[in-house]
C-alpha positions as CSV (number, residue, x, y, z in Angstrom):
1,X,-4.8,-23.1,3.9
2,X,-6.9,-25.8,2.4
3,X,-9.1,-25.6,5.4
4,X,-9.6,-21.9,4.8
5,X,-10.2,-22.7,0.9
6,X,-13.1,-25.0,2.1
7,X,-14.9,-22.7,4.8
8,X,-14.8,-19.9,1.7
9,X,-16.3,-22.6,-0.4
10,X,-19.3,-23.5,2.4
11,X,-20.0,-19.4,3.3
12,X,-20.4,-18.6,-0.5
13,X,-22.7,-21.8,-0.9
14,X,-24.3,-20.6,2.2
15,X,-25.0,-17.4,1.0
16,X,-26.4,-18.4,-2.8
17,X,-30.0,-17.8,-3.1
18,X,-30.6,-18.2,-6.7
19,X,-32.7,-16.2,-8.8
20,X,-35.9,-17.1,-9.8
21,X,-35.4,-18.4,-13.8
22,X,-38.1,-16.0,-14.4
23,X,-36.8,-13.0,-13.1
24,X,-35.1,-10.0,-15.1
25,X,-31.6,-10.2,-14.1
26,X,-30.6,-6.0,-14.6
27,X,-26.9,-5.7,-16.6
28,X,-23.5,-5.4,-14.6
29,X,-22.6,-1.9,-13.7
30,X,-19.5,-0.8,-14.9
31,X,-17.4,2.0,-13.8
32,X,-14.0,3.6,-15.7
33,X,-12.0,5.4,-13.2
34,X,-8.3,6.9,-12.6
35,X,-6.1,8.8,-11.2
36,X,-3.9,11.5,-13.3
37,X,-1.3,12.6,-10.5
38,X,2.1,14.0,-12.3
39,X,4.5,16.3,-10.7
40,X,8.1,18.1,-11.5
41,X,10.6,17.3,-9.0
42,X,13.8,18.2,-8.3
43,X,15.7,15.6,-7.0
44,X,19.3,15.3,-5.5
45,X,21.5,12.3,-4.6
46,X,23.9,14.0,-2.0
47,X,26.1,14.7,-4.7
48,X,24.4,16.6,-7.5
49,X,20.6,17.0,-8.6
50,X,18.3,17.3,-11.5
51,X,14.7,17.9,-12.7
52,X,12.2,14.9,-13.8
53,X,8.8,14.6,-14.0
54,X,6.6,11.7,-12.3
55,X,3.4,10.2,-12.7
56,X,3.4,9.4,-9.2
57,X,1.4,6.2,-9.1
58,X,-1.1,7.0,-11.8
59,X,-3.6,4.7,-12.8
60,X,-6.6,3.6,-15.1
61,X,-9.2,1.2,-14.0
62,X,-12.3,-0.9,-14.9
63,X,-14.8,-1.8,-12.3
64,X,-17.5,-4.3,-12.6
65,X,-20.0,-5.6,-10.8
66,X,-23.9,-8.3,-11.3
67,X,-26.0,-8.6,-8.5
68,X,-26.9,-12.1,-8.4
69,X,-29.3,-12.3,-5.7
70,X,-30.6,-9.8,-2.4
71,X,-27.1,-11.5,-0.2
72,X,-24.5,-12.1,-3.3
73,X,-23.1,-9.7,-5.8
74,X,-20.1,-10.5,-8.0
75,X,-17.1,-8.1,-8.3
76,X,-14.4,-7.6,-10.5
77,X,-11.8,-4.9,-11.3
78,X,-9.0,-4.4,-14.0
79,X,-6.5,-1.5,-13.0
80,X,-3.4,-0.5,-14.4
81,X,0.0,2.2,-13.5
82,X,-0.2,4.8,-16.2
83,X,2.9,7.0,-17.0
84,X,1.6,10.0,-17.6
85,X,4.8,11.7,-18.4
86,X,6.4,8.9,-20.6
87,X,2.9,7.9,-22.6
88,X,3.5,4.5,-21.5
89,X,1.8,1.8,-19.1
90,X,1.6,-1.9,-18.1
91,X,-2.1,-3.2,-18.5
92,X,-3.5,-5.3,-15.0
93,X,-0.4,-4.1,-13.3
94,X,-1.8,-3.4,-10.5
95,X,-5.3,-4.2,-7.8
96,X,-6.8,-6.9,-10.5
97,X,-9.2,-9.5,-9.1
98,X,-12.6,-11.1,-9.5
99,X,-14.3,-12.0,-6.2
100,X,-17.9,-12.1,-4.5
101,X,-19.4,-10.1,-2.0
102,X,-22.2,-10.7,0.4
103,X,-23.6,-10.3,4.5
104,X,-20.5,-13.4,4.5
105,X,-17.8,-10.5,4.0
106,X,-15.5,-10.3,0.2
107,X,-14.1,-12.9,-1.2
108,X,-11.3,-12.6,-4.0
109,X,-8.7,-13.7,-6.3
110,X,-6.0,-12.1,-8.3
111,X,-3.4,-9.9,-7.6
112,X,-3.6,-6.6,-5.1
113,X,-2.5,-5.5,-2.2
114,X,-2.3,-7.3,0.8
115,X,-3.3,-6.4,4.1
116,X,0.0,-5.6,5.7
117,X,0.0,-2.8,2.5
118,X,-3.5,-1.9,3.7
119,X,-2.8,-0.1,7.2
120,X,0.1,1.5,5.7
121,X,-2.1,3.2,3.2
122,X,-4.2,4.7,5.9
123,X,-1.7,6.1,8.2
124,X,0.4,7.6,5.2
125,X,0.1,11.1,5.3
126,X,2.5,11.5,1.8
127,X,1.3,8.7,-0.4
128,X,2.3,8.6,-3.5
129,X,4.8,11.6,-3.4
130,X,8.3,12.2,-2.1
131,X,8.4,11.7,1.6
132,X,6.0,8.0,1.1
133,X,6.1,6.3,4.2
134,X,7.0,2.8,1.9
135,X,10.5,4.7,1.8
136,X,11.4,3.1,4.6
137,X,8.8,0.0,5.3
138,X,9.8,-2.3,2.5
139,X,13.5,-2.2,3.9
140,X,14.5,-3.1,0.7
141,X,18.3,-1.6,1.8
142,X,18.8,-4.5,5.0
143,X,20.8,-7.7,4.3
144,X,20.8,-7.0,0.4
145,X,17.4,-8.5,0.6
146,X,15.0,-7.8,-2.1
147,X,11.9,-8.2,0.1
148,X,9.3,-5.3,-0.4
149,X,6.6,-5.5,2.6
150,X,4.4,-2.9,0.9
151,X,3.9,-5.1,-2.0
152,X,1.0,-6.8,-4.1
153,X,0.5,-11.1,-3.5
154,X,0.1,-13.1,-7.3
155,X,-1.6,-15.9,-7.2
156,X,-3.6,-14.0,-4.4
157,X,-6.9,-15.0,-2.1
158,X,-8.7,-12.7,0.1
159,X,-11.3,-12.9,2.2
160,X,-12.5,-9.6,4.5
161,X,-14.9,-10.2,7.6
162,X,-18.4,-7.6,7.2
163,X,-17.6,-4.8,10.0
164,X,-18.5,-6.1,13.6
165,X,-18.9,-3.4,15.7
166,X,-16.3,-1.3,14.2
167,X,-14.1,-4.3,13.5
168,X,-12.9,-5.8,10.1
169,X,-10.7,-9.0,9.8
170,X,-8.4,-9.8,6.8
171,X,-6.5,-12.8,5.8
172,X,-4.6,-12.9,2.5
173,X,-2.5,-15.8,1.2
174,X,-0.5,-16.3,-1.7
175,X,0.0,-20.0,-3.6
176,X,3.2,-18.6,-5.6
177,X,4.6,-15.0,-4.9
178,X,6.5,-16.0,-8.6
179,X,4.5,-15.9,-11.7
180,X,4.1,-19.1,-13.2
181,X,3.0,-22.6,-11.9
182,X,4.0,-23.2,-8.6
183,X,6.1,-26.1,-8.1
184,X,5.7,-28.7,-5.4
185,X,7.0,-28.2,-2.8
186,X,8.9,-25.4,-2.9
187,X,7.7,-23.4,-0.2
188,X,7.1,-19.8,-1.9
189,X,3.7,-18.7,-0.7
190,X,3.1,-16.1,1.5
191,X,0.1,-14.7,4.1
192,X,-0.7,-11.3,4.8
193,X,-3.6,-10.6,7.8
194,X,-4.7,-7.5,9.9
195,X,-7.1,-6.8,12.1
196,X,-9.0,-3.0,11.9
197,X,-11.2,-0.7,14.0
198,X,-12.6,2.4,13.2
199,X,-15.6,4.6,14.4
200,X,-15.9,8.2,14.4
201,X,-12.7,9.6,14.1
202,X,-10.9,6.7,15.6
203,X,-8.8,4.3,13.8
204,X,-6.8,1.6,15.2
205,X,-5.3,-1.5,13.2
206,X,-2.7,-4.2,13.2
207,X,-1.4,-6.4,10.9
208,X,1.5,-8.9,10.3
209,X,3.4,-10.8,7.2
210,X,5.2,-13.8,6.3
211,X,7.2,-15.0,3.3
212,X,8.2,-18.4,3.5
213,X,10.8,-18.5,0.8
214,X,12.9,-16.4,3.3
215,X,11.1,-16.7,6.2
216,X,10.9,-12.7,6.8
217,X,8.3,-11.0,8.2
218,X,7.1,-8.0,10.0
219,X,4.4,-7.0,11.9
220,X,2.7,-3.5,11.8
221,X,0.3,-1.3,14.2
222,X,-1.0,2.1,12.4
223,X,-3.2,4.6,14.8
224,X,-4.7,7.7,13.3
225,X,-7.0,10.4,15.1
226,X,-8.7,13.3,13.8
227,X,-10.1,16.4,16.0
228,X,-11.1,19.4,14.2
229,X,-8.7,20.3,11.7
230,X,-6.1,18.4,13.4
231,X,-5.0,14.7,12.2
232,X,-2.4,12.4,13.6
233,X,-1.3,9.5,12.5
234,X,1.7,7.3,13.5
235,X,3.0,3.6,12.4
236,X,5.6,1.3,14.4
237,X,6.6,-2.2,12.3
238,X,8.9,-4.3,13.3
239,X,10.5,-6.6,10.8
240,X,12.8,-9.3,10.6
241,X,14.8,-9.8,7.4
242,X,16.6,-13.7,6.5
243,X,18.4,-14.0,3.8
244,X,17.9,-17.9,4.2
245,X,19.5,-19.1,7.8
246,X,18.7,-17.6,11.4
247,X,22.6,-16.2,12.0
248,X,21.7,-14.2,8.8
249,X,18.7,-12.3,9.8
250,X,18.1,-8.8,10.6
251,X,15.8,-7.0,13.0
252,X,14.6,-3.7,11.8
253,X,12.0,-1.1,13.6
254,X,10.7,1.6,11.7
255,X,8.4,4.0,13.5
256,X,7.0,7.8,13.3
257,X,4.3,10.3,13.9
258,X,2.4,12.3,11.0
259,X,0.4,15.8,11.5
260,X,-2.0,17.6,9.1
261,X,-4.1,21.1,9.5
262,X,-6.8,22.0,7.9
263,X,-5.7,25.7,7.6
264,X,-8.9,26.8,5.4
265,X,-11.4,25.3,3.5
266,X,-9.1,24.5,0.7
267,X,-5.9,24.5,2.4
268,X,-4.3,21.7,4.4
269,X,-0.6,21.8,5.8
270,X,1.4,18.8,7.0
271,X,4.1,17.1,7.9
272,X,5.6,13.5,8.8
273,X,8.8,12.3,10.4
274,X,10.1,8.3,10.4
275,X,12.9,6.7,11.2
276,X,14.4,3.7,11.0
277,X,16.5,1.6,14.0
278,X,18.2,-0.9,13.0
279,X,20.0,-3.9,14.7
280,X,22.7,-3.8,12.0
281,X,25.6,-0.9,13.1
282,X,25.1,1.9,11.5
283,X,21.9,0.8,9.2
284,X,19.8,3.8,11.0
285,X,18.1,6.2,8.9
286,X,15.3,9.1,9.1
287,X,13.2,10.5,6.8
288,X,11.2,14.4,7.2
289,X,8.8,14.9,4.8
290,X,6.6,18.5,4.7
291,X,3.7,19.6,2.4
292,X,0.8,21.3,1.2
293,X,-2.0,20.5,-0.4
294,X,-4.7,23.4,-1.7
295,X,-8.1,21.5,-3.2
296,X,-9.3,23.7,-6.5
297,X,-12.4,21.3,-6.0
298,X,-12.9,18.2,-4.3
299,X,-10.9,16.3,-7.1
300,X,-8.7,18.4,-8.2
301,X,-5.5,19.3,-6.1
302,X,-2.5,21.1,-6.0
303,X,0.6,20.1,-4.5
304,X,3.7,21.3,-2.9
305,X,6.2,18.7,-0.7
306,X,9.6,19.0,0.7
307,X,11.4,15.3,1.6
308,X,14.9,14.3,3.3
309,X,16.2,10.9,4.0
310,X,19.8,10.7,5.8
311,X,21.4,7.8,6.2
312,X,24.0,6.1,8.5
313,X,27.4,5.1,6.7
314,X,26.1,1.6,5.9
315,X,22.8,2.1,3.9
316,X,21.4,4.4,1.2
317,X,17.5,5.0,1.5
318,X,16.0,8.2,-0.4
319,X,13.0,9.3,0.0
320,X,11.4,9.3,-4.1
321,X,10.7,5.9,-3.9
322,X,7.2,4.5,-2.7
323,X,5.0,5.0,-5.1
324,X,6.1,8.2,-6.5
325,X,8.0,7.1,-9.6
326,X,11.0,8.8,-10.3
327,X,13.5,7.3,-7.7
328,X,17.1,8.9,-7.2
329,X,18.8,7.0,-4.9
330,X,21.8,8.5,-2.9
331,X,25.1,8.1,-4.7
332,X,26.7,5.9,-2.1
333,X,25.5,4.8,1.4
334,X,25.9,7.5,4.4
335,X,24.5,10.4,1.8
336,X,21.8,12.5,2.4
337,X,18.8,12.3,-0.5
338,X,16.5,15.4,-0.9
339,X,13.4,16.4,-3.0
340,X,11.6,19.2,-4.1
341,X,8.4,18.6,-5.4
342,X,5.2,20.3,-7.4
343,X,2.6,19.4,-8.8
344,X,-1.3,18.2,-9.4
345,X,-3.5,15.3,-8.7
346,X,-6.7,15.0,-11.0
347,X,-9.4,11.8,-9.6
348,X,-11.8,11.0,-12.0
């Protein structure tokens, strides 16, 4: 990875054209943005339910950004989970970098998510709601392991390729995947890449991840299609989990299709079903997750979605997880988890 810290280094130095000292240099721009999304769910652990309110991923966010010269701009963002429901928050606790952009691609550094998390988030039909896809990629339920493949890098850098006909290359590695300084040594860093096409109404991407603390990783290909009102979308990863030797590892496939449809200018309908196959005996489980969304105005949504997850005798996914926020677990492995949830999404 040092090589790949000194290429960075030559394309930004490449790229700098300074500014005549004459010049007017204009101000940065500076954007506040968010996301209010909260929802009253009703939630039920295969044994007994009850109502809660989520915020659903909410956020808050700070954008930045200077042109420095006609090729080289400098970017920087601040963004943070607000709990809408509970008044409360974590400030940078989530996408929070400062990077540069040019014809050479972005470059960053921080913490965000990494590319594996990327294709996910364009292939999940229910993001952010019961029925998230993450439900059953970060396979946090295999081994015991504690490994989340839909996660954000510390102690992140990032570079993205400009598009080349279509095409857009990511590589993402981690120094530390622990806060703090990392020690020598010790082997905890981490790379996330992918590789992505899209033109029209065509997208196509794959992407794969490695932790070297536990040596897992998993490699994901997302497809998604749209034609007319119609839009599938479908995901296959297939992971490996370690929980620190070779004759403790675990091979998990998770796979599915998703469909939406335009039904009217305001109203879209759709539906999404994954499941998971596991090498482990009976560590299967499937999740069906259906919904509807009607758009008051292009911001403003309201929203209606119905999510399952059963499990096989030796795990316990649900399907409130992701990044929905009020997670119910089942109440022991083999139970069924189900959802009922309603709501409204506000960008601004």
């Amino acid at each position: 990875m040092v090589a790949l810290s000194r290429i960075l280094l030559m394309i930004i130095i490449f790229n700098l054209i300074p500014l005549n000292a004459q010049d007017k240099q204009s101000p940065p721009s500076i954007t506040l943005y968010g996301l209010a999304h909260v929802t009253t769910d009703y939630l039920d652990n295969g044994e007994e339910g009850g109502m809660n309110l989520s915020s659903n991923s909410s956020r808050l966010g700070i954008r930045a950004g200077l042109e420095i010269s006609k090729n080289l701009k400098a970017i920087a963002q601040v963004e943070q989970e607000v709990q809408w429901e509970n008044g409360a928050g974590n400030f940078a606790s989530r996408d929070t970098y400062v990077g540069l952009q040019g014809s050479f691609g972005t470059i960053r550094l921080g913490y965000f998510d990494t590319a594996l998390k990327a294709i996910r988030g364009k292939i999940d039909l229910f993001g952010d709601q019961i029925g998230d896809l993450r439900n059953l990629t970060r396979l946090r339920d295999v081994q015991g392991a504690s490994y989340d493949f839909d996660t954000r890098f510390r102690n992140g850098i990032h570079y993205q390729s400009p598009s080349l006909w279509g095409i857009i290359f990511d590589i993402h590695y981690a120094t530390n995947t622990d806060n703090g300084v990392n020690p020598p040594g010790e082997g905890n860093d981490a790379v996330s890449g992918s590789v992505a096409f899209s033109k029209k109404n065509l997208f196509l991407s794959g992407a794969g991840e490695y932790k070297s603390d536990t040596s897992s990783y998993a490699l994901r290909f997302g497809a998604a299609y749209n034609f007319g009102p119609w839009r599938l979308a479908g995901l296959v990863q297939l992971a490996v989990i370690k929980k620190g030797s070779e004759a403790e590892s675990a091979g998990v496939n998770t796979l599915g299709l998703g469909v939406s449809y335009k039904a009217a200018d305001k109203l879209v309908l759709k539906g999404q079903y994954y499941r998971i196959d596991a090498e482990t005996e009976m560590s299967n489980a499937d999740m069906l997750a259906l919904g509807v969304d009607y758009f008051l105005s292009k911001p403003v949504q309201l929203l209606l979605a119905y999510a399952r997850t059963g499990n096989n005798e030796r795990v316990s996914y649900t399907m409130s997880a992701g990044g929905h926020g009020a997670q119910l677990y089942p109440a022991q492995p083999g139970l069924t988890a189900n959802g009922l949830s309603a709501g409204i999404r506000f960008s601004f």
